[in-house]
C-alpha positions in Angstrom: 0.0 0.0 0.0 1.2 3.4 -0.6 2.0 5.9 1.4 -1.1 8.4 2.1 -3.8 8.7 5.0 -6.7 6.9 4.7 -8.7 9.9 6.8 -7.4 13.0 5.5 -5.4 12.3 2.4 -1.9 13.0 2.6 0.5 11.8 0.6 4.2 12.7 0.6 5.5 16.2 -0.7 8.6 16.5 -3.1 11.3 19.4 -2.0 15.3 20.0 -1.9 17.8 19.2 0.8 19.9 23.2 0.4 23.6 22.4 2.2 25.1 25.4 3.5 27.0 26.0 0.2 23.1 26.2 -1.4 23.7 22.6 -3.0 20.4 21.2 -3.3 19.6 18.0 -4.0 15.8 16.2 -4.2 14.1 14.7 -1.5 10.5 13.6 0.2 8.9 14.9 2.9 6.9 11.6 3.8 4.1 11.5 6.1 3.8 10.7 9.7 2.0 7.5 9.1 0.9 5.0 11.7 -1.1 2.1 12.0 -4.0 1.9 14.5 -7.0 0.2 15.7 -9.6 2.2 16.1 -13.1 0.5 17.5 -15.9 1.5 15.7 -19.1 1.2 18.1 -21.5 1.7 15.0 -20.3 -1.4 13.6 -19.5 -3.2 16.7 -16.1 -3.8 15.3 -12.0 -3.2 15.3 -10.7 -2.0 12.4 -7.0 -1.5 10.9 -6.6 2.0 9.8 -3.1 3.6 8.0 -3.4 7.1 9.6 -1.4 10.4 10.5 -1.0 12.5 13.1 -3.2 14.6 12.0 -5.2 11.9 11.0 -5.7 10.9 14.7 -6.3 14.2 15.7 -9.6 14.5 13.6 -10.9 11.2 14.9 -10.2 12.1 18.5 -12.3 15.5 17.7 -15.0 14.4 15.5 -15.5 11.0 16.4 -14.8 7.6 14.2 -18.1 7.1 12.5 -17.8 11.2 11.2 -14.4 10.7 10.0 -15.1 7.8 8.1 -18.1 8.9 6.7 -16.3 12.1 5.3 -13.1 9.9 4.1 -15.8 7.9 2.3 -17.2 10.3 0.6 -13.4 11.9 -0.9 -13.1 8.1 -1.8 -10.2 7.1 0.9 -11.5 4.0 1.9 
């Protein structure tokens, strides 16, 4: 699987590494991803989600079953 959040959508950014001598050279910026159960009392269920940190935040403040619901409708999951 690649490397993007299931909830909100992120994916890795492209940018330069600049050495003091203003070298720059390409690199990602990839994405603070983790992989968490989350219970879903809707469902009555566990389930395996690939998240950030930011993802986690906006399940912790809008609940599991509203995140989902949005991320379903952007097509994440």
């Amino acid at each position: 699987m690649s490397k993007i959040c299931q909830i909100t959508g992120k994916t890795a950014q492209h940018g330069n590494n600049v050495s003091h001598a203003k070298n720059r050279v390409k690199r990602l910026f990839n994405v603070n991803l983790q992989n968490k159960k989350f219970f879903w009392p809707e469902q009555d269920c566990w389930i395996d989600l690939k998240v950030s940190a930011k993802g986690i935040r906006t399940i912790n403040k809008k609940g599991i079953n509203a995140a989902l619901i949005q991320a379903a409708k952007k097509g994440r999951i």
